[in-house]
C-alpha positions in Angstrom: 103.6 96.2 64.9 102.1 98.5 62.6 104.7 101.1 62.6 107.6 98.9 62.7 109.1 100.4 59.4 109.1 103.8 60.5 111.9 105.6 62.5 112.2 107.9 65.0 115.1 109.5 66.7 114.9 111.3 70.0 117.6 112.9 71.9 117.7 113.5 75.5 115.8 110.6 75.8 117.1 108.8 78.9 114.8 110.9 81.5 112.0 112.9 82.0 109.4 114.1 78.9 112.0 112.4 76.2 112.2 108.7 77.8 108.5 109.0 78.2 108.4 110.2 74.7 110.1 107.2 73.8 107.9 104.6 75.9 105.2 105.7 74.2 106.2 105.8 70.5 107.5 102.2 71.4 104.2 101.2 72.4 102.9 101.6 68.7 105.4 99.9 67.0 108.0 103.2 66.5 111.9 102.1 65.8 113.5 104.1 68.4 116.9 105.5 68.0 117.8 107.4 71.0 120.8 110.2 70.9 122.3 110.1 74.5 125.3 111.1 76.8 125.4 107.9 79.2 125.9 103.9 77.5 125.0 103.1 81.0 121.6 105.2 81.1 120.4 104.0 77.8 121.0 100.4 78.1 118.7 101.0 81.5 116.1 103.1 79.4 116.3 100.3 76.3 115.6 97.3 79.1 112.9 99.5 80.7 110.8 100.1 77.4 111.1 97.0 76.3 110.3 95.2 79.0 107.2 97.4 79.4 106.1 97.9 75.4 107.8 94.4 74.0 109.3 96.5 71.6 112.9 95.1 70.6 113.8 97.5 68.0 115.7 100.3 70.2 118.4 101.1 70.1 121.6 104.2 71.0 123.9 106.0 69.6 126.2 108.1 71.9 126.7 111.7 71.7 127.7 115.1 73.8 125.9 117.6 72.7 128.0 120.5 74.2 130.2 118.8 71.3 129.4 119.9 67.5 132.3 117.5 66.5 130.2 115.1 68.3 127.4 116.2 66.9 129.0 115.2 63.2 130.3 112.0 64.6 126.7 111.0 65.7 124.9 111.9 62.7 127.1 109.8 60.2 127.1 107.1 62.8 123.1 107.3 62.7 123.3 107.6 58.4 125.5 104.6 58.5 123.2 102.4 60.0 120.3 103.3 59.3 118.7 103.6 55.8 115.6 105.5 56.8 114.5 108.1 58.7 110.5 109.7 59.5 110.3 111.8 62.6 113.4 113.5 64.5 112.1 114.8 67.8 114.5 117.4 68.8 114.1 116.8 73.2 117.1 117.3 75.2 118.1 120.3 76.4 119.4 121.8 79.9 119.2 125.1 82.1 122.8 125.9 83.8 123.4 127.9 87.3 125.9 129.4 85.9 127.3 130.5 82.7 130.3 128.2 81.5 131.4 128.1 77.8 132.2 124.9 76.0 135.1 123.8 74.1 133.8 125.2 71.1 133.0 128.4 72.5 129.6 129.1 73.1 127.4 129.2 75.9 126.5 125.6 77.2 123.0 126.0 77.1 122.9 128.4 74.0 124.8 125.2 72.2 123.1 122.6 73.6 119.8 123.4 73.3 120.1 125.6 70.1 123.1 125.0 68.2 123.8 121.7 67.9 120.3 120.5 67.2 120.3 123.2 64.7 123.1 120.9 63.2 122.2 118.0 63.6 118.7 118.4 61.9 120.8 119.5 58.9 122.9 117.1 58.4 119.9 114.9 58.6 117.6 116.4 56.6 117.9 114.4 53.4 117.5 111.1 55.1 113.8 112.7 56.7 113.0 114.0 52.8 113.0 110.5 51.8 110.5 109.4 54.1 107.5 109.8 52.8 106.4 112.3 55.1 109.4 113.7 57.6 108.5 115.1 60.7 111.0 117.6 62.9 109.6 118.0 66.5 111.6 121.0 68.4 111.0 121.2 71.9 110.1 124.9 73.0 109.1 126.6 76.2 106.5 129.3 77.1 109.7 130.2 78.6 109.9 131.8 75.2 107.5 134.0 76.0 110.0 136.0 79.1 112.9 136.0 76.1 115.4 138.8 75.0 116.5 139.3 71.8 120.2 140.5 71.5 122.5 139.5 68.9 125.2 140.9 71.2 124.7 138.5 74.0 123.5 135.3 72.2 126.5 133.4 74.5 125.9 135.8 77.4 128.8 137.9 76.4 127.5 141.3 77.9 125.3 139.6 81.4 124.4 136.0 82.0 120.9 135.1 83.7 120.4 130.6 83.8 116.8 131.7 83.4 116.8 134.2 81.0 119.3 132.4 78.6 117.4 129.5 79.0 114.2 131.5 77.5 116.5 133.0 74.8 117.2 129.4 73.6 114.2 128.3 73.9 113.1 131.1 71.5 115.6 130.4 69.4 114.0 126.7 69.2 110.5 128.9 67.9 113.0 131.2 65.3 114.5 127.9 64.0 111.3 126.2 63.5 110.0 128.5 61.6 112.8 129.6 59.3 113.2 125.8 58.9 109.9 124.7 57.5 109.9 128.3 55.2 113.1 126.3 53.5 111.7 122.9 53.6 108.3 124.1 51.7 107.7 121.9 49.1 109.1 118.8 50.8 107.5 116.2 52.8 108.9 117.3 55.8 107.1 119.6 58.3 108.7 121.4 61.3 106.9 122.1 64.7 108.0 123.8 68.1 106.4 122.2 71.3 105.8 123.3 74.9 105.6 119.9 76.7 104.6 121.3 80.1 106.3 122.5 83.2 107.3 118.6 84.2 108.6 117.1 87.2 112.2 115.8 86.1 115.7 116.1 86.7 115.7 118.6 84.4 113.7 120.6 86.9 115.8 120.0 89.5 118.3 121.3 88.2 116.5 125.0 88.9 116.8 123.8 92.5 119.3 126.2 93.0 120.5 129.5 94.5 117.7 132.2 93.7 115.2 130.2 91.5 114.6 128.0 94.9 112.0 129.8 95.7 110.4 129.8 92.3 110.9 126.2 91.9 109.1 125.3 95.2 106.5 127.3 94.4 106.4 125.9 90.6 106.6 122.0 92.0 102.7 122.5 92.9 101.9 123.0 89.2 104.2 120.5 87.4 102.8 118.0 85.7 104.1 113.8 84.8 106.9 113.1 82.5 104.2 110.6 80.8 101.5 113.7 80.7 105.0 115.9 79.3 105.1 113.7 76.7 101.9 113.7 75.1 101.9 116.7 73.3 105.6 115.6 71.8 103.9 112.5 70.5 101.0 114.3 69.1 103.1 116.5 67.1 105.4 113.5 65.9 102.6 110.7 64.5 99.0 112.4 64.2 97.5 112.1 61.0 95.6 115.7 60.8 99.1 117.3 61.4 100.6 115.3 57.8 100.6 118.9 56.1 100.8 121.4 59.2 104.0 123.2 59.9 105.6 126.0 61.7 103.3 126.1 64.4 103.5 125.6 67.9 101.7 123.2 70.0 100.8 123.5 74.0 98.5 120.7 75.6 97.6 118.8 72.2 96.6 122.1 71.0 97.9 125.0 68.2 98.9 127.8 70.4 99.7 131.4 69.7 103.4 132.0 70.8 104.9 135.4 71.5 104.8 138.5 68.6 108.7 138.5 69.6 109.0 134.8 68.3 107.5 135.2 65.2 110.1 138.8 64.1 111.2 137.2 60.7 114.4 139.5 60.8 115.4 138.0 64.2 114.7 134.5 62.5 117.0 135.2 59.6 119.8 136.7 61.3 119.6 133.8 64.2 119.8 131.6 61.0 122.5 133.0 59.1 124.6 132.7 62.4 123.7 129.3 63.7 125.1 128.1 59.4 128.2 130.2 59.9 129.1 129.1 63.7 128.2 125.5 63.0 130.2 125.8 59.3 127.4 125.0 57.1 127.2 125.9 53.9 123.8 128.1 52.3 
């Protein structure tokens, strides 16, 4: 296989854009490590792309992501066994009803789709340096685009919207993929936000709910395949024009203009400074 020395790890990837993700990096040969919530779920998404790519090396390691102790525990689990490292595809991530704070004490969504890939990326990042040419995949929205900006409410302190907190995080995925490749300038390692589509998943479903009903019935008639979801993910990930392109953001395949919001650089250093101090990493 001619990628079979290179690795890739995906979370979320037991459903919807990031199992599809998976499928298809498998079918050229990728090493897949997949970061997932269900033993059960993986061992059902490992069988299914194997038996569909003949692809034998993938493989799980299990982690909560509402967890940053888990988070740790995962990461030197995955630097324990595995000695290399080329493309970390940032995927999972979740919209809730209603707002509920996690053991640690954030927001669910603000730490699960922000937070504790923000850590996990760092405590990673040497391993993708010493590939010879790391690449950090952060799955964005044009959700982004609908965002709010307010340091006082990053876990919904003052008013919680499921929609509009998802779009702050999903912003927050644009402000930490920039700042990220600014550090990581002179490396080999690149850092891009993606937009995979509005996709018929679980994760969709989930807005199958309460007021967003309406929205989501209307929004089915647009959605697009988990496989189609996907593509641009995979794009981003392995093509071979994109080797010295960073901090941009991707839509169909394509370099697309984000929002003027998501590009504030003060926003993007003070979302930074907080995410290192709340997830007790050092400058």
């Amino acid at each position: 296989m001619a990628n079979e020395t290179k690795t890739v790890l995906i979370t979320g990837a037991t459903d919807g854009v990031g199992k599809q993700t998976a499928m298809q990096l498998a079918k050229t040969g990728y090493h897949i490590v997949m970061m997932v919530r269900s033993k059960q779920r993986a061992e059902q998404t490992i069988a299914e792309i194997s038996a569909a790519t003949g692809n034998k090396q993938i493989e799980y390691i299990l982690v909560d992501l509402s967890s940053l102790a888990q988070v740790r525990k995962a990461a030197a689990e995955f630097l324990d066994k595995y000695p290399t490292l080329d493309i970390l595809i940032n995927n999972a991530g979740l919209i809730v009803p209603d707002r509920q704070i996690t053991a640690d004490g954030f927001e669910q969504s603000f730490e699960v789709n922000h937070l504790s890939h923000f850590l996990l990326t760092h405590l990673l990042h040497d391993r993708l340096k010493a590939s010879p040419q790391g690449r950090i995949v952060n799955l964005s929205s044009e959700g982004h685009r609908m965002a709010k900006f307010d340091p006082q409410n990053f876990n919904a302190e003052k008013s919680y919207s499921s929609l509009g907190q998802y779009c702050f995080t999903k912003l927050c995925n644009i402000y930490f993929t920039n700042e990220l490749a600014e550090r990581l300038r002179g490396t080999n390692v690149t850092a891009n936000a993606v937009h995979p589509g509005v996709v018929r998943s679980s994760f969709a479903g989930t807005m199958d709910k309460g007021w967003l009903k309406p929205l989501f019935a209307i929004s089915r008639l647009f959605m697009i395949s988990p496989e189609q979801g996907a593509a641009t993910s995979v794009y981003a990930a392995t093509d071979p024009g994109l080797s010295k392109v960073t901090a941009r953001y991707f839509k169909n395949s394509k370099e697309n203009k984000p929002s003027a919001l998501s590009q504030n650089q003060a926003n993007q250093k003070l979302l930074w400074d907080y995410s290192m101090d709340k997830c007790g990493l050092k400058s």
